[in-house]
N, C-alpha and C positions, 0 to 999 in steps of 0.2 A: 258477511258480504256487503250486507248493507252500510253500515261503517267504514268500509273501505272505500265505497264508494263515495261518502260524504267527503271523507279525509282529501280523496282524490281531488274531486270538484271544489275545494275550499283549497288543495295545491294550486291550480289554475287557476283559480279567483285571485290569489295573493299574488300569483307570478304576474296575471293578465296588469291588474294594479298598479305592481311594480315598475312595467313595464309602460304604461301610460303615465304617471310621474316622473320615470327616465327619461320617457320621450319628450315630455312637459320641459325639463328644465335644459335638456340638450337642446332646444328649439330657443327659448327663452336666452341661453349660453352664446349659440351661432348669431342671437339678434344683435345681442349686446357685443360680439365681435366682428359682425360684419358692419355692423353701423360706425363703429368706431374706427377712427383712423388714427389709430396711434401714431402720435409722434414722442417726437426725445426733446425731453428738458435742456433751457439751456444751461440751467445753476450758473447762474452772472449775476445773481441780484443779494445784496450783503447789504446790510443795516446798523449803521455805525462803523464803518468799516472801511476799509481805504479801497479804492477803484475809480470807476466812469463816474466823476460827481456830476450832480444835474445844474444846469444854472440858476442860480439864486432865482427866488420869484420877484424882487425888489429890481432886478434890473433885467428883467425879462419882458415880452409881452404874451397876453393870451386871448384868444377867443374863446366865448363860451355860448356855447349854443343848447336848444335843447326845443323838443319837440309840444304844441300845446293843440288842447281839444277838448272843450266842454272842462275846463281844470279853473274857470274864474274865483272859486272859493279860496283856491289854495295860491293865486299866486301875490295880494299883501305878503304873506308869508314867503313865498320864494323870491319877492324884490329882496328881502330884508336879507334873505342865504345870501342871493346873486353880490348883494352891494359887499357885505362880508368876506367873500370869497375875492371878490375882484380886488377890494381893496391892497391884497398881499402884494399884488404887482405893478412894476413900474409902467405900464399902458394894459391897457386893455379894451374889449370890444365885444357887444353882448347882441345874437341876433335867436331871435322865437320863429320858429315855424309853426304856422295857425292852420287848420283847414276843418271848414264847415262845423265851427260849434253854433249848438243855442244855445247856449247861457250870454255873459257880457263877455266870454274871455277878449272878442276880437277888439271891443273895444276899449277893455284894460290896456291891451299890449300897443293901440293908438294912441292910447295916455300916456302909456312909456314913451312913445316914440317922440311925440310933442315934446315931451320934456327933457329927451335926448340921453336918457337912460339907455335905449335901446334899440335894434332897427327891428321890424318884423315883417315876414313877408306870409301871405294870406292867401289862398287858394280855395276855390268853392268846387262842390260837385268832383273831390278826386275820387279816382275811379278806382276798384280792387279794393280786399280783403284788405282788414288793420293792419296785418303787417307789411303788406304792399304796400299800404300807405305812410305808414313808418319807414320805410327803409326811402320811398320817393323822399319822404321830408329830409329825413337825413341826410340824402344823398346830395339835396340844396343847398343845407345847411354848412356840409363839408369843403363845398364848392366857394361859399360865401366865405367862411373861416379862413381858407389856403389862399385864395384870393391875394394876390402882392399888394402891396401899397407902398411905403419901404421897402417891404420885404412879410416873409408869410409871419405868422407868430412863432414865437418857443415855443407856446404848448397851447392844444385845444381840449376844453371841460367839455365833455356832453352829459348833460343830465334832466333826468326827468324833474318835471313841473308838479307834481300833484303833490301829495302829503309823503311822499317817498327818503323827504332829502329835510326834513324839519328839524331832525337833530342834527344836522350837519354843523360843524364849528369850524371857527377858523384855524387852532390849534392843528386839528387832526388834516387839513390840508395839507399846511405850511410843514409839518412834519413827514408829506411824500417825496419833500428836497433832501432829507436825511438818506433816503433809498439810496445808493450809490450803485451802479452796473448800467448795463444796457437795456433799462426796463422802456421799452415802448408804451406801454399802458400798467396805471395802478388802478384796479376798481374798487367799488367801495362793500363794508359786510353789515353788517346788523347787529342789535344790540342783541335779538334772543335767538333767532336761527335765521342762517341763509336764505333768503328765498328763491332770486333768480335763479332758478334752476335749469330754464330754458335755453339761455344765453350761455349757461355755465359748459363747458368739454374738460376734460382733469385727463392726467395722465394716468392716473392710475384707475379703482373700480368702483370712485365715489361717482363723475355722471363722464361717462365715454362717450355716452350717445346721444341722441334728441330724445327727453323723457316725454314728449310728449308722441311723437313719432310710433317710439315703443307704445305707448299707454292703447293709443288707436288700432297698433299691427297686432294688439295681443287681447282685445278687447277690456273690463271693467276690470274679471278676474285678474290683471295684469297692475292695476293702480298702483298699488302698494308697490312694488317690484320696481316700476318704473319712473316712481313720481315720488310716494309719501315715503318710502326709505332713506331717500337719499337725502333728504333735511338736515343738515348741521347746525351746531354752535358751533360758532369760531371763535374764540378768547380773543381779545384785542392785543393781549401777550403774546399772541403767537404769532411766529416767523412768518415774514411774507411765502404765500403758497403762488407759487408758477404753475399755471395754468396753460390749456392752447386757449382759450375764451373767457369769461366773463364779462361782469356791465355792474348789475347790482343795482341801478339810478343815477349812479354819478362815476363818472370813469375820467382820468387825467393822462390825456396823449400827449409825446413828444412828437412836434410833429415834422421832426425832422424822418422820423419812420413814416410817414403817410408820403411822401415825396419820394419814397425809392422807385428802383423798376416796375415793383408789384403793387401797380396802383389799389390802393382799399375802395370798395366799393362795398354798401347795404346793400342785398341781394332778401328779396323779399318771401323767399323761399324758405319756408324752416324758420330761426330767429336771423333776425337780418344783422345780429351782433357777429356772430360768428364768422361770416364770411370776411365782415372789414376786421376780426381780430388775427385772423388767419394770413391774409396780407402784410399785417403789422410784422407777423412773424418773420413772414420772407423777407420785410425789408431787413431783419435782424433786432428788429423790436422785440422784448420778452415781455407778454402781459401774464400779470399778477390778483391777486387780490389782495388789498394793503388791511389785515385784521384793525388795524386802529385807525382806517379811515371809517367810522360808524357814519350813516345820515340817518337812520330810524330804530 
């Protein structure tokens, strides 16, 4: 009797168990599909390939913009990227968003400006969380960029300023003109594993959702699941991956897609990439991740 009784009580323990791990990953299941909003690929993007060719960067123009903060270490280094990369095209035009560092950044980026490398515009005491204040700067920045003069640019760079973009070549640019389709945005990957993962949306069940959204809704237990899994290598061999989002540090817009109906806008809510990649979309922009554009 006694043994039967154990058996029983050790049935219930296993079922109860069970039944709380079901529960676990059915909850964990619905996050990951409620947060996500699938959409549909648009497969238009072919490399080496006959279709939509982008215009030459030699008779194009571009702006390049990119957000700065307490980063004066790294930017000797990133004048040297910015001058390299500009160099590809027939004009161009390079502006910094600064607000409230102490180090010297603000008045590196006045040394630039002296010298007419660059324009920078500077802002004290902004107000809101980092990424409110990133998405503000950005949203400056985009403004300055689209700006007519002539006319807006071919294409705008946005990229980050710190030690993000050090390996960036001029090579691995000039080779996102080979892309042929309707890519609105190519972002850049990394030599050992993905990082941005925040920015990142995939169609399929690599990151559908905000990992960090999840990481918070599901507490510590939840890390792995919603953050430290989802790390990749991406071969520099391998085919451009379409995405609804990424950034990576350095992203390359056409920005005849930022001028459609569905004006893009940083939205400081969540990562503020996503919102302006999302727009891109609607104007009929497809954003990617270009494996062999490496910058770190």
């Amino acid at each position: 009797m006694h043994g039967g009784v154990v058996a029983y009580v050790s049935f219930l323990l296993v079922l109860l168990v069970s039944f709380y791990l079901g529960a676990r990953l059915q909850r964990r299941n619905r996050f990951a599909t409620q947060t996500a909003k699938r959409e549909t690929p648009m497969h238009s993007l072919h490399i080496y390939k006959p279709g939509l060719v982008p215009l030459a960067p030699q008779h194009a123009s571009v702006a390049i913009v990119g957000c700065a903060r307490d980063v004066a270490k790294f930017l000797p280094k990133m004048r040297e990227v910015i001058s390299r990369v500009r160099s590809l095209f027939g004009r161009s035009r390079v502006c910094i968003y600064e607000n409230d560092s102490r180090d010297s950044t603000l008045s590196i980026l006045q040394s630039w400006e002296k010298s007419g490398f660059s324009h920078v515009i500077s802002e004290r005491k902004t107000p809101g969380g980092r990424t409110g204040r990133l998405a503000h700067g950005r949203n400056i920045l985009m403004r300055w960029a689209l700006r007519a003069e002539d006319s807006p640019p071919s294409y705008v760079i946005v990229m980050d300023l710190d030690n993000v973009n050090t390996k960036l070549k001029k090579e691995a640019v000039k080779r996102c003109f080979t892309v042929t389709g309707n890519w609105g945005m190519l972002g850049a990957n990394q030599t050992r594993r993905y990082y941005d993962l925040w920015a990142l949306r995939t169609f399929d069940d690599w990151m559908p959702f905000d990992c960090w959204a999840c990481a918070h809704a599901k507490g510590k237990q939840a890390q792995h699941y919603c953050v430290g899994s989802r790390f990749r290598s991406i071969a520099p061999t391998s085919p451009i991956i379409e995405v609804v989002s990424c950034f990576g540090g350095f992203a390359l817009y056409k920005s005849e897609y930022m001028l459609g109906p569905h004006h893009p806008l940083y939205v400081g809510v969540g990562c503020e990439h996503v919102s302006f990649n999302r727009a891109i979309r609607l104007n009929g922009g497809a954003i990617a991740i270009a494996p062999f554009l490496l910058n770190s």
